[in-house]
MDAnalysis code that builds the backbone (N, CA, C; Angstrom):
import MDAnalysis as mda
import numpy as np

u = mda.Universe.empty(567, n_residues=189, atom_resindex=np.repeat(np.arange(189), 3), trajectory=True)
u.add_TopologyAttr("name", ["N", "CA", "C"] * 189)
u.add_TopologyAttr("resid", np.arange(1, 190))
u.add_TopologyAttr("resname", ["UNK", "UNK", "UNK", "UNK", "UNK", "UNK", "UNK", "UNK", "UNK", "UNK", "UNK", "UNK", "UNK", "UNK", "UNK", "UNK", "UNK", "UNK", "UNK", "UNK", "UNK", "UNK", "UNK", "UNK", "UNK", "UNK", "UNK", "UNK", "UNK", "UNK", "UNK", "UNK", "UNK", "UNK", "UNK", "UNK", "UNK", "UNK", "UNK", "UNK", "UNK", "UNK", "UNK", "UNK", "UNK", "UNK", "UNK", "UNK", "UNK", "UNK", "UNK", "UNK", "UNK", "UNK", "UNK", "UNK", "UNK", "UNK", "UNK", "UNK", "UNK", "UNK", "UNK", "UNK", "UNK", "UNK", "UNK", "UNK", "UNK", "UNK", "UNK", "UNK", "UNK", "UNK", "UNK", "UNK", "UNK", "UNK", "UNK", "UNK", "UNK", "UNK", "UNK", "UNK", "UNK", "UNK", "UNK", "UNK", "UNK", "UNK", "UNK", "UNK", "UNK", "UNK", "UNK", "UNK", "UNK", "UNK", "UNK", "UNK", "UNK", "UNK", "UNK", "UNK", "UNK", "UNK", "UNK", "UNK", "UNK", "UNK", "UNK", "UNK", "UNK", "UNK", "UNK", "UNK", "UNK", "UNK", "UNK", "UNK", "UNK", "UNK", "UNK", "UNK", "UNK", "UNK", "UNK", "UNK", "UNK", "UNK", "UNK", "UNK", "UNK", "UNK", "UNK", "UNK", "UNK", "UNK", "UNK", "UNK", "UNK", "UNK", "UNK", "UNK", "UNK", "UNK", "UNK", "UNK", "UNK", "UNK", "UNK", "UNK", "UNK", "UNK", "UNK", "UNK", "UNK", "UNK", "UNK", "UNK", "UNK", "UNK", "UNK", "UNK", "UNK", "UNK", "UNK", "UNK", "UNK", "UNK", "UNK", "UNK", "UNK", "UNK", "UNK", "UNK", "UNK", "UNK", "UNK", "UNK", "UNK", "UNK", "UNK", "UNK", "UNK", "UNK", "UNK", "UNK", "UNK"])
u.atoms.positions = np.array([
    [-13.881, -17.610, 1.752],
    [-14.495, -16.365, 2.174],
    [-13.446, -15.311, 2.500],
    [-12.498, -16.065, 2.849],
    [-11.079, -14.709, 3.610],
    [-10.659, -13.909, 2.274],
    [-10.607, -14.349, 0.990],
    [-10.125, -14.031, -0.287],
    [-11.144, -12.546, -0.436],
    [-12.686, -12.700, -0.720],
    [-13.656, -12.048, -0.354],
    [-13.593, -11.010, 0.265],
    [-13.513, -11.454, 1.652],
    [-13.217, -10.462, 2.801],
    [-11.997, -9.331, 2.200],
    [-11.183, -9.589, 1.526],
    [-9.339, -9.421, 1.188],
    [-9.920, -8.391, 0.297],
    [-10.347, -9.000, -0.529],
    [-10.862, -8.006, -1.836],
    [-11.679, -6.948, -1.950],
    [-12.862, -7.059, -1.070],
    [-13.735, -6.072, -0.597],
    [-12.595, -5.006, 0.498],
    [-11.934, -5.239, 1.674],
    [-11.477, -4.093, 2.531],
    [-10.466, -3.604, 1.597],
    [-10.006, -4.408, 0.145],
    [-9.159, -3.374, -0.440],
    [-9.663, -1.780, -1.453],
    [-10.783, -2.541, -1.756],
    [-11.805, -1.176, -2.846],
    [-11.124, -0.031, -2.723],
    [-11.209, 0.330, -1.615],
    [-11.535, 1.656, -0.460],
    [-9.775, 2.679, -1.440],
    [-8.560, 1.514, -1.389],
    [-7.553, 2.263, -1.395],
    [-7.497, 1.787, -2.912],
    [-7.805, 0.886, -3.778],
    [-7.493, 0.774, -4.918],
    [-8.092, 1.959, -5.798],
    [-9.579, 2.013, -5.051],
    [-10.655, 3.717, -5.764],
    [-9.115, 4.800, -5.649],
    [-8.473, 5.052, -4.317],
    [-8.166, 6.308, -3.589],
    [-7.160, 6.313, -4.914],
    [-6.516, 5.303, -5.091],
    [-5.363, 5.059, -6.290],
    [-5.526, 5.434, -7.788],
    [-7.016, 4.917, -7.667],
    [-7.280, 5.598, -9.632],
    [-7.919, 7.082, -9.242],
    [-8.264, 7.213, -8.676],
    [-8.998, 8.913, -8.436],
    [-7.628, 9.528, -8.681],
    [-6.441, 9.359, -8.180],
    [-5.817, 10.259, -7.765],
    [-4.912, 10.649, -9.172],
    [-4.758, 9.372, -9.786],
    [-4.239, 9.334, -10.870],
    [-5.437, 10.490, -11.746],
    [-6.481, 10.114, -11.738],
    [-7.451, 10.911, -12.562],
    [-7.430, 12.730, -12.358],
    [-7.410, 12.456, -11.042],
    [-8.120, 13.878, -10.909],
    [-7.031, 15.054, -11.603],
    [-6.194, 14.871, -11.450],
    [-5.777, 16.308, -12.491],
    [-5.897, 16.610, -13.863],
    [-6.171, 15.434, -14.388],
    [-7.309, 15.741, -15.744],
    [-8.844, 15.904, -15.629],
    [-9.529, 15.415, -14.240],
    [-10.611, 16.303, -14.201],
    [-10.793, 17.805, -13.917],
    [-9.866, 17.927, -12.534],
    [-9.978, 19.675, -12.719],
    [-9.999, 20.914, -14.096],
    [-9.365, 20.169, -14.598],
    [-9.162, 20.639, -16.122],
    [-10.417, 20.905, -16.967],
    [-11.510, 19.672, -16.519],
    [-12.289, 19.346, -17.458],
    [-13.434, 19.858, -17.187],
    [-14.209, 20.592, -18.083],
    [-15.384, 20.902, -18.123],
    [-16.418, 20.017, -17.528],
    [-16.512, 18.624, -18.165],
    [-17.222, 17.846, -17.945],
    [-16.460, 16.663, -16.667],
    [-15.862, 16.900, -15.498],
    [-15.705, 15.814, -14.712],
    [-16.772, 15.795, -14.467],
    [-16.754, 14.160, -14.102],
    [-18.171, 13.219, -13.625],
    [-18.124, 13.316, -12.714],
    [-18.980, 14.710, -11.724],
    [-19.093, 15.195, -10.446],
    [-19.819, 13.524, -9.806],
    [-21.120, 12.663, -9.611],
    [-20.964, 12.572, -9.250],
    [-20.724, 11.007, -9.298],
    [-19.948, 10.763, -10.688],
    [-19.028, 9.428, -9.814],
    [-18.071, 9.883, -9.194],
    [-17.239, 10.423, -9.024],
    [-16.696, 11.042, -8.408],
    [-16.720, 10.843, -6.774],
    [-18.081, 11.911, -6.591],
    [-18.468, 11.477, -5.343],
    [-18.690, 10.215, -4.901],
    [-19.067, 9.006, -5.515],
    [-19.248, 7.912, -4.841],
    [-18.036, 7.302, -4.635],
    [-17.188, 7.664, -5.665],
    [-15.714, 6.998, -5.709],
    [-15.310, 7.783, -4.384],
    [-15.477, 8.860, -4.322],
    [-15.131, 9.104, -2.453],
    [-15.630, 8.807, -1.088],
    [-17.244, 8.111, -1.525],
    [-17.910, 7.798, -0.337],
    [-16.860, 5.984, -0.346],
    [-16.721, 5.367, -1.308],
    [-15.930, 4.104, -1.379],
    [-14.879, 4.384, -0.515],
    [-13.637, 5.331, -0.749],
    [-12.653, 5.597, -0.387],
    [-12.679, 5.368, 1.330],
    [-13.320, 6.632, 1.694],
    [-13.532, 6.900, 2.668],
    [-14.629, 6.145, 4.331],
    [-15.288, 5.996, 3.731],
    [-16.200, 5.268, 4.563],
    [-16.558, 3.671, 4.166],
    [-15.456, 3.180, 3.240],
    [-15.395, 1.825, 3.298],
    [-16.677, 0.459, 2.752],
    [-17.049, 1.904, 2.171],
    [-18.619, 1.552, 1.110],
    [-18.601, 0.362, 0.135],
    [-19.518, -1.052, 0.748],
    [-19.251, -1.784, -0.251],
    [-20.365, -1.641, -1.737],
    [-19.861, -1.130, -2.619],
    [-20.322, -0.855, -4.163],
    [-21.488, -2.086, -4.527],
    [-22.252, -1.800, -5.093],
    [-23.084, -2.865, -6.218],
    [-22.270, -2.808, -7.271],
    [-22.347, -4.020, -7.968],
    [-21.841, -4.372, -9.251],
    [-21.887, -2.912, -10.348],
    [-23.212, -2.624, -10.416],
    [-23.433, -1.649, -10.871],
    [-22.896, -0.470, -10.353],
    [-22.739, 0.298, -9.184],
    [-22.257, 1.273, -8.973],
    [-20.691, 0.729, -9.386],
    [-19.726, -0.208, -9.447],
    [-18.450, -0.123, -9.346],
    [-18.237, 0.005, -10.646],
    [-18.896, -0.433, -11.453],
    [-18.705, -0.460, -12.771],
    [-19.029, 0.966, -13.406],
    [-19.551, 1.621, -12.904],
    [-19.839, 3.167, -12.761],
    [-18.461, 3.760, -12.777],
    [-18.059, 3.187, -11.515],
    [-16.586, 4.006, -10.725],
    [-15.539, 3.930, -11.994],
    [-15.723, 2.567, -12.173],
    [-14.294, 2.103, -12.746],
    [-14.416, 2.936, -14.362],
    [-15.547, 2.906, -14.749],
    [-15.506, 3.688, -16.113],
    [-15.208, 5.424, -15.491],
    [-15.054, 5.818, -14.822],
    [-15.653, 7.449, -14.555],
    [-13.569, 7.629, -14.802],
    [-13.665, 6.457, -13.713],
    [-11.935, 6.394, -13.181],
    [-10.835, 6.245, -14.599],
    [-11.558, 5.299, -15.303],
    [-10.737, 4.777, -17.029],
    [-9.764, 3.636, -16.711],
    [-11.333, 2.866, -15.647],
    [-9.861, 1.449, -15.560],
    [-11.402, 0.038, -15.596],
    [-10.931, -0.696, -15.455],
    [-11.756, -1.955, -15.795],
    [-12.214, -2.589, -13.936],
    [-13.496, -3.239, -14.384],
    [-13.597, -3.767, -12.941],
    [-13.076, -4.496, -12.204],
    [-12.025, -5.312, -13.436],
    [-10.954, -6.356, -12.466],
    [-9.921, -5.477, -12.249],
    [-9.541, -4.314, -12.191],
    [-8.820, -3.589, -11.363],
    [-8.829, -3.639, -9.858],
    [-10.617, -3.310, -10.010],
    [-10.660, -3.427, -8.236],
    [-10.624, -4.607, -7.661],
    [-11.462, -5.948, -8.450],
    [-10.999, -6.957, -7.888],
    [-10.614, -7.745, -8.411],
    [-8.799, -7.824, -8.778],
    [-8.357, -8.651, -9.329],
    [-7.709, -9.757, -7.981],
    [-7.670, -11.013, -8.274],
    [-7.276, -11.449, -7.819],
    [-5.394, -11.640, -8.076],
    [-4.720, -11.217, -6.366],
    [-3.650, -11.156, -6.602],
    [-2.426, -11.984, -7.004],
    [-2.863, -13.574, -7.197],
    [-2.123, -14.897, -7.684],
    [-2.949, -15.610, -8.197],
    [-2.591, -16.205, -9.787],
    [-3.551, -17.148, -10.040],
    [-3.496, -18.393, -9.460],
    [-4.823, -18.699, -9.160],
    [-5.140, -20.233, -8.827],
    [-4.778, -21.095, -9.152],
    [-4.782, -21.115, -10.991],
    [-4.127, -21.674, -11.883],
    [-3.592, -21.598, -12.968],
    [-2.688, -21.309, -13.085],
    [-1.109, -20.956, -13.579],
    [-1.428, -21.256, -15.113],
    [-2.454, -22.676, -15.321],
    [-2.344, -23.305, -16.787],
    [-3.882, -23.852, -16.826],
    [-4.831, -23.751, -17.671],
    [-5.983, -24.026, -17.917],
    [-5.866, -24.717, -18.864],
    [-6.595, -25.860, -18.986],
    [-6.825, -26.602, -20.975],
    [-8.724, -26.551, -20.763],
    [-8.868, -26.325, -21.871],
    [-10.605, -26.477, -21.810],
    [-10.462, -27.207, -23.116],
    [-10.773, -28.459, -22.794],
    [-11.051, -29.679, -24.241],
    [-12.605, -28.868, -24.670],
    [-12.602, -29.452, -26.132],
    [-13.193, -28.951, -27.315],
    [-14.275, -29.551, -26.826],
    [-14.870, -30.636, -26.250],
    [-15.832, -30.985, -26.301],
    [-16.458, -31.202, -24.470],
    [-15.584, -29.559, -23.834],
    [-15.927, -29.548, -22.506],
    [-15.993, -27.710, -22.630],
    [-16.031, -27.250, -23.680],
    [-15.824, -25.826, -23.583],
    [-17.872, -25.422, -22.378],
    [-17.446, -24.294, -21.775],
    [-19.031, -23.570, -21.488],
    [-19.544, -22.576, -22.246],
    [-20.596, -22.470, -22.087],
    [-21.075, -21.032, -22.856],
    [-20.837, -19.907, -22.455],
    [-20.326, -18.282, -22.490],
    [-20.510, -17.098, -22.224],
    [-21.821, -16.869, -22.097],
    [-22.269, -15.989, -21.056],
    [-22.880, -14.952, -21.261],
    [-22.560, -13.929, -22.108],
    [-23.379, -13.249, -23.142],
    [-23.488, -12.237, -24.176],
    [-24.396, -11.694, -24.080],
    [-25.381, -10.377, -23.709],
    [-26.706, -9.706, -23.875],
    [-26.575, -9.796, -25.791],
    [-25.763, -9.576, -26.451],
    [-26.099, -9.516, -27.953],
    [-26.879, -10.380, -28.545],
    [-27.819, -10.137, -28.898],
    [-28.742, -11.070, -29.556],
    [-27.709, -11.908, -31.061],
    [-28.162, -13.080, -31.462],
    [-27.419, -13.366, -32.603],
    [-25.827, -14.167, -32.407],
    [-25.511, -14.000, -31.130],
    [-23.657, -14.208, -30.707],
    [-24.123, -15.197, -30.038],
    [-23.199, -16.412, -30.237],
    [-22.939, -17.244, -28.930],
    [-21.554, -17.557, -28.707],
    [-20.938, -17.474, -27.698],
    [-19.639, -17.443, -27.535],
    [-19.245, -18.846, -26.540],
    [-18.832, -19.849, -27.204],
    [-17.911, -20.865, -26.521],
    [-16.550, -20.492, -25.299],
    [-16.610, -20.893, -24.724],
    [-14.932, -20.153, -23.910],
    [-13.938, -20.999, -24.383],
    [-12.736, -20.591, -24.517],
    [-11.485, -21.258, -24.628],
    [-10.496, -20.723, -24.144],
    [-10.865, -19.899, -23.099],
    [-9.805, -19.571, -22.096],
    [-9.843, -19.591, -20.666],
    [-9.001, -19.358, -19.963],
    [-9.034, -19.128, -18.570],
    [-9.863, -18.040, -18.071],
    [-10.098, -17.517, -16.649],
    [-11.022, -17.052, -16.135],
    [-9.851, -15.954, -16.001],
    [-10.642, -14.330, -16.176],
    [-10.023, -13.135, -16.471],
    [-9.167, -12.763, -14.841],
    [-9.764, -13.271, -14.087],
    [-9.022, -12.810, -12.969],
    [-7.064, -13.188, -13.026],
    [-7.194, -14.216, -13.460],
    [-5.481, -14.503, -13.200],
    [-5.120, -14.640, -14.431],
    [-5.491, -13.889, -15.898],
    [-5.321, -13.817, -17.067],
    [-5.499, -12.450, -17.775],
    [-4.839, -11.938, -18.250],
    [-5.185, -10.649, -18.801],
    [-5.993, -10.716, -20.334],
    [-5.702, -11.920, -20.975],
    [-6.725, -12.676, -22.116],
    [-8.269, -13.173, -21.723],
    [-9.428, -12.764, -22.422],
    [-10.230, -14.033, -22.474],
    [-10.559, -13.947, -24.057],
    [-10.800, -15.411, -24.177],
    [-11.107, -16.008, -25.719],
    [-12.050, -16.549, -25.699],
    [-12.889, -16.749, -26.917],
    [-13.948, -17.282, -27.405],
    [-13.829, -17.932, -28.593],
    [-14.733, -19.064, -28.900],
    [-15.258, -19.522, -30.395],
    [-16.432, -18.827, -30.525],
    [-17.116, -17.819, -31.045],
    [-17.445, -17.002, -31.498],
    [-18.581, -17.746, -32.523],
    [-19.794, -17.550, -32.664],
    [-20.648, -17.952, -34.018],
    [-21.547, -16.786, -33.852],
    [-21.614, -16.393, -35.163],
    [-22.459, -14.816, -35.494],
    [-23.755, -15.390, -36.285],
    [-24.812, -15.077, -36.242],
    [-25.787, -15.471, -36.947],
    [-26.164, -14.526, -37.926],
    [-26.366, -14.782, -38.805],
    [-26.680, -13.942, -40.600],
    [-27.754, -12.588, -39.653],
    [-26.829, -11.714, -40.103],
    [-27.406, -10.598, -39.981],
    [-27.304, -10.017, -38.541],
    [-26.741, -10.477, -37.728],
    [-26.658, -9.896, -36.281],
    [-26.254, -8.967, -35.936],
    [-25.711, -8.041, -34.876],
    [-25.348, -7.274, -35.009],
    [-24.795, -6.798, -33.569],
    [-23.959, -5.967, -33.078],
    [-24.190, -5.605, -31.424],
    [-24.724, -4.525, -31.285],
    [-25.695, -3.891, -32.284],
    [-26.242, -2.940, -31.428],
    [-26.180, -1.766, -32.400],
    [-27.373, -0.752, -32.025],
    [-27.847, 0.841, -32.758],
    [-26.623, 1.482, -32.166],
    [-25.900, 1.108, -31.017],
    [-25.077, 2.120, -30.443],
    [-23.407, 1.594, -30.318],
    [-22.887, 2.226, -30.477],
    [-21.058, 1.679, -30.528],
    [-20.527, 1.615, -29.295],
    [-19.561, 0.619, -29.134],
    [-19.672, 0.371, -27.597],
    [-18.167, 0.968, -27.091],
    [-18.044, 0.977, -26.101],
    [-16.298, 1.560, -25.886],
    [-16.083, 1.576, -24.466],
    [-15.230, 0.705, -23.959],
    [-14.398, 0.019, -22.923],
    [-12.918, -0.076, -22.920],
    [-12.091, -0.320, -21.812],
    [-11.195, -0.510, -21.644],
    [-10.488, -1.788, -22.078],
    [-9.616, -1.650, -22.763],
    [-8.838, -3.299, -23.248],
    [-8.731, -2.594, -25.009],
    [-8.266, -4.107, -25.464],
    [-8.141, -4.533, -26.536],
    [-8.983, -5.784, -26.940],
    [-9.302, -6.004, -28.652],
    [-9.934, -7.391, -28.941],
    [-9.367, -7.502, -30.045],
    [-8.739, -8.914, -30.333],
    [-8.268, -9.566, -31.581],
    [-9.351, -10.305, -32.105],
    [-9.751, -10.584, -33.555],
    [-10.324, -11.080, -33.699],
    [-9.846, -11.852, -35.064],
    [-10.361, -13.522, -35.180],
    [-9.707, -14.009, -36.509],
    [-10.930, -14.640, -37.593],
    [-11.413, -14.259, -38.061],
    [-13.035, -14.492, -38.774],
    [-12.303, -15.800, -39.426],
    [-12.918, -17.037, -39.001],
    [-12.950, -18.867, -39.635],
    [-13.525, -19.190, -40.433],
    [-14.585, -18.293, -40.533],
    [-15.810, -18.920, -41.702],
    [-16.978, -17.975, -41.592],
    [-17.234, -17.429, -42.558],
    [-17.926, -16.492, -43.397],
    [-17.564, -15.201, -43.806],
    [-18.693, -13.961, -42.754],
    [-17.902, -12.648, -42.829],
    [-18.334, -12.101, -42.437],
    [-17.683, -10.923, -41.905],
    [-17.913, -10.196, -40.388],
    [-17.280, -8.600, -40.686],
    [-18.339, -7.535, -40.620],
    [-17.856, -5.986, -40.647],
    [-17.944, -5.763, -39.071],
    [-16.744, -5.185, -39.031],
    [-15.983, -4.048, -37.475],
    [-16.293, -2.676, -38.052],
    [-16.440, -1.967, -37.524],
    [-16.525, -0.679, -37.396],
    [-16.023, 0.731, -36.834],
    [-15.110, 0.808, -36.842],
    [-14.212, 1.362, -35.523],
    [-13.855, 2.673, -35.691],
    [-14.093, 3.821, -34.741],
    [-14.195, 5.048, -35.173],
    [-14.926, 5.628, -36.156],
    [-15.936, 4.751, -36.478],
    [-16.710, 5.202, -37.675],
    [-16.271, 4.582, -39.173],
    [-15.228, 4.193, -39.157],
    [-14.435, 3.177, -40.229],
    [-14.813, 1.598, -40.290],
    [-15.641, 1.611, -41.514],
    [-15.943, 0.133, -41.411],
    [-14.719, -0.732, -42.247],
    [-14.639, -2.142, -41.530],
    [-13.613, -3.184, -42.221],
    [-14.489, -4.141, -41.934],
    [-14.214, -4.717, -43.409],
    [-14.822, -5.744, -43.845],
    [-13.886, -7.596, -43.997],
    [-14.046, -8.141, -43.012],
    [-13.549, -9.178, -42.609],
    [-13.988, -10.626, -43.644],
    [-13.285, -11.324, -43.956],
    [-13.504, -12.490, -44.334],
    [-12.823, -14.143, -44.181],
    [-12.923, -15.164, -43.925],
    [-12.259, -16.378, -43.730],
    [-10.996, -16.067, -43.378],
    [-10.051, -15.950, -42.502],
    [-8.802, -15.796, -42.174],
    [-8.339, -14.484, -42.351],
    [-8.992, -13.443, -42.495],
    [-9.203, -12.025, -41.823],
    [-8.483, -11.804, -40.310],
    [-7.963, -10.672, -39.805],
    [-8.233, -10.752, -38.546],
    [-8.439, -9.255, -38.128],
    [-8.756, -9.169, -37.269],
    [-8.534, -7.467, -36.699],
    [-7.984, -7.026, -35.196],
    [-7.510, -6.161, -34.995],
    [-6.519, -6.049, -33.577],
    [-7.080, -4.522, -33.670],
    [-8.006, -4.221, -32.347],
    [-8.221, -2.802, -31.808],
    [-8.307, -2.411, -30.902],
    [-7.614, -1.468, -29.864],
    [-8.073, -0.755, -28.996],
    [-9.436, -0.746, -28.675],
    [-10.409, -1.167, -27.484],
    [-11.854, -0.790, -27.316],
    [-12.186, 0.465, -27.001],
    [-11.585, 1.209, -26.341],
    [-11.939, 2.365, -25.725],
    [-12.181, 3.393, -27.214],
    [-12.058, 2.895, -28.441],
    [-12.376, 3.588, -29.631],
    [-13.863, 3.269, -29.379],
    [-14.997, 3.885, -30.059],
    [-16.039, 3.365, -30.311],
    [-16.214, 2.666, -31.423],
    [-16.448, 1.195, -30.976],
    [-16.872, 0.497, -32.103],
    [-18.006, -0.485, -32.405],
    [-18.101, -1.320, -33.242],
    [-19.223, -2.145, -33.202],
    [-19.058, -2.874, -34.460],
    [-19.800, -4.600, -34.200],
    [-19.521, -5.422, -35.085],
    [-21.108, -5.881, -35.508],
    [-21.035, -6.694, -36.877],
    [-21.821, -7.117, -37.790],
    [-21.327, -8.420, -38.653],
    [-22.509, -9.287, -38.683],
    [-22.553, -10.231, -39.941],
    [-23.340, -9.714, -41.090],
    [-22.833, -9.200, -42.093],
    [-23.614, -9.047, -43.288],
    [-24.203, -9.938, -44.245],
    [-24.041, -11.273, -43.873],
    [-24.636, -12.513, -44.739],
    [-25.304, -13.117, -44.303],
    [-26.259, -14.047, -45.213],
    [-27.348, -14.421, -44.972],
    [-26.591, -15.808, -44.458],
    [-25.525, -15.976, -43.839],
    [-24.945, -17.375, -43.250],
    [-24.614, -17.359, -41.849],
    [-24.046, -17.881, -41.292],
    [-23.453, -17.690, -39.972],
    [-21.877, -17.325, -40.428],
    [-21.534, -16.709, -39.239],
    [-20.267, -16.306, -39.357],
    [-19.291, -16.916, -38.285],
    [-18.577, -17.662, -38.354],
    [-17.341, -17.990, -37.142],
    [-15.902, -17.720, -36.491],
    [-16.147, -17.242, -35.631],
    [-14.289, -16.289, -35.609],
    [-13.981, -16.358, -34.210],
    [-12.803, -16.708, -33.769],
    [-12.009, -16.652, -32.746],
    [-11.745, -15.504, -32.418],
    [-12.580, -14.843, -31.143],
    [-12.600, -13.409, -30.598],
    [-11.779, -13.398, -29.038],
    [-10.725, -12.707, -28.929],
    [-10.000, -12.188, -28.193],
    [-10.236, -11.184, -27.437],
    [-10.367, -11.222, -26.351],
    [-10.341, -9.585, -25.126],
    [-9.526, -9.976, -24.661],
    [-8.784, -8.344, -24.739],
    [-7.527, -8.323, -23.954],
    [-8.201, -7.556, -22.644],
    [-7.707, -7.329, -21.224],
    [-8.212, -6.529, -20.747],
    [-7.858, -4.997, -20.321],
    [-8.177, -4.121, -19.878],
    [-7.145, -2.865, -20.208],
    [-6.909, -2.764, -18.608],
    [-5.907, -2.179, -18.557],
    [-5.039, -1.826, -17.081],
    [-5.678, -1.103, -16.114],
])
C-alpha cells in the first residue's frame, strides 16, 4: 500500500512537470486544451486524486503516456521469462485481435510484446488511432496492412514494420485466413 500511497502524493508535481514543459507551446496555440489544462491544475494544486479516465485525459492534453505519472521507480523484477505454454491473455477492445503476452509488465519495462493472432478480415477500427510510443511489428504467418499517415503497407510472412504512434495509424488483415505477428509497444517518454 506505501508504494500506492508514493505514487498517488507524487501526481500533483509530476502534472506541475509536464504542464510546464507544455505550456509555452500552448500560449502559442490557438487551440490549447483550456480545459485539460485546468484539471491538470486542480491535480497540481489541490492534490486531486484523478480517475483513470481523467488522467489519461491529462496525460494526452500534456503529450506524455500514463506510466509517466505512475511509473514505478525500480523494477521489481529486473528479468521476466513467460514459458510458451504459461503466456496470459491481453486485454484488447479490438474485435478480431487476441494478444498472448511475452513480456514483462510496462511499469519497469519500456517494451511490451505480444503473440498477436488477427482474424481474416479484422480490423482496429473506422478511426486511426494515435498515442505516444512506438510499435514494431514482425507478421509470422499470413498478412497484415498498416496504414500510417494515410500510407498503406502491405505486410507479409517475415515482413516487419517500425513506427512512431503518435502518427495516425491503423491496422488490418486483408485475408480470408488468420494472420500472426509478433507486435511490439514501445512506450513514449
Amino acid at each position: 500500500m506505501l508504494e500506492i500511497e508514493r505514487t498517488v502524493s507524487e501526481l500533483g508535481a509530476k502534472v506541475a512537470k509536464a504542464r510546464a514543459e507544455r505550456v509555452g507551446r500552448w500560449r502559442n496555440s490557438p487551440s490549447a486544451p483550456d480545459s485539460r489544462l485546468r484539471r491538470s491544475t486542480r491535480i497540481e494544486k489541490s492534490g486531486m486524486t484523478p480517475t483513470i479516465a481523467s488522467l489519461m485525459k491529462v496525460a494526452s492534453a500534456l503529450g506524455k503516456s500514463v506510466a509517466y505519472f505512475v511509473e514505478e521507480v525500480e523494477a521489481t523484477r529486473p528479468v521476466t521469462v513467460i514459458r510458451g505454454d504459461e503466456r496470459s491473455r491481453l486485454y484488447t477492445s479490438k474485435q478480431g485481435l487476441e494478444l498472448q503476452n511475452i513480456s514483462g509488465r510496462y511499469g519497469p519495462f519500456w517494451v511490451a510484446g505480444a503473440d498477436a493472432y488477427v482474424e481474416p478480415h479484422a480490423d482496429s477500427g473506422p478511426a486511426p488511432m494515435s498515442h505516444p510510443g512506438e510499435e514494431l511489428v514482425l507478421v509470422l504467418d499470413g498478412r497484415m496492412t498498416f496504414t500510417i499517415d494515410g500510407e498503406p503497407y502491405e505486410l507479409g510472412a517475415g515482413d516487419s514494420i517500425h513506427f512512431r504512434t503518435v502518427r495516425p495509424h491503423s491496422w488490418a488483415n486483408p485475408d480470408d485466413r488468420r494472420a500472426r505477428a509478433i507486435w511490439l509497444a514501445i512506450r513514449g517518454s
